[in-house]
C-alpha positions in Angstrom: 5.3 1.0 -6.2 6.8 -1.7 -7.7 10.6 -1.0 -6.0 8.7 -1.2 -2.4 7.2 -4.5 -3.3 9.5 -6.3 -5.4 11.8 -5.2 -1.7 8.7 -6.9 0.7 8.7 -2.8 1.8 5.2 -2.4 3.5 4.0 0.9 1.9 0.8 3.9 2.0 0.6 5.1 -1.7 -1.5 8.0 -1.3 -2.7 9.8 -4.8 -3.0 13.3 -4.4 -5.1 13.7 -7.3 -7.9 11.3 -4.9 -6.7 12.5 -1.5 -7.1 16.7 -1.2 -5.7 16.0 2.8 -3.1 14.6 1.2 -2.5 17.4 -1.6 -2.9 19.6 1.3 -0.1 17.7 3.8 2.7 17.7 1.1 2.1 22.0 0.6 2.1 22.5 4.2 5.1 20.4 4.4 6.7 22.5 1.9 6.8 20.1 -0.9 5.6 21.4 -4.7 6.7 18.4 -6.6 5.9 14.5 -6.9 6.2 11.9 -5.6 7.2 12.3 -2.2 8.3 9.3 -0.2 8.9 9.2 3.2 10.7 6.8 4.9 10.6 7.6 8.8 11.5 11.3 9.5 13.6 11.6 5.8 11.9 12.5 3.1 12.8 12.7 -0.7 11.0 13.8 -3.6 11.4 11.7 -7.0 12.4 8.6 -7.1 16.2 7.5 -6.3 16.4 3.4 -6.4 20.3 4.1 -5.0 18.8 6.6 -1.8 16.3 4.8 -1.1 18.0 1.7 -0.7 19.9 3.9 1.7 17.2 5.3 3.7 15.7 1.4 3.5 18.9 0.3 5.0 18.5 -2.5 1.8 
């Protein structure tokens, strides 16, 4: 993701069209929508530049 790196954000980007453990995690979590981006124990799905600077504490 461009936002984690332009940030120097160390990230996993994990495609769940490659990855069916992944595919698999995200249903058992609950989660029927993309992306998904997890920063500690919060999670959010889509893409907010404004909450994720929160969760980021950036």
């Amino acid at each position: 993701m461009d936002f984690m790196s332009r940030h120097g954000v160390p990230f996993v980007e994990r495609n769940i069209g490659d990855d069916p453990a992944a595919r698999d995690e995200l249903i058992r979590a609950g989660f029927r929508a993309v992306p998904v981006i997890r920063v500690g124990e919060e999670s959010m799905v889509g893409f907010s530049p404004v909450k994720l600077r929160k969760l980021l504490g950036i």
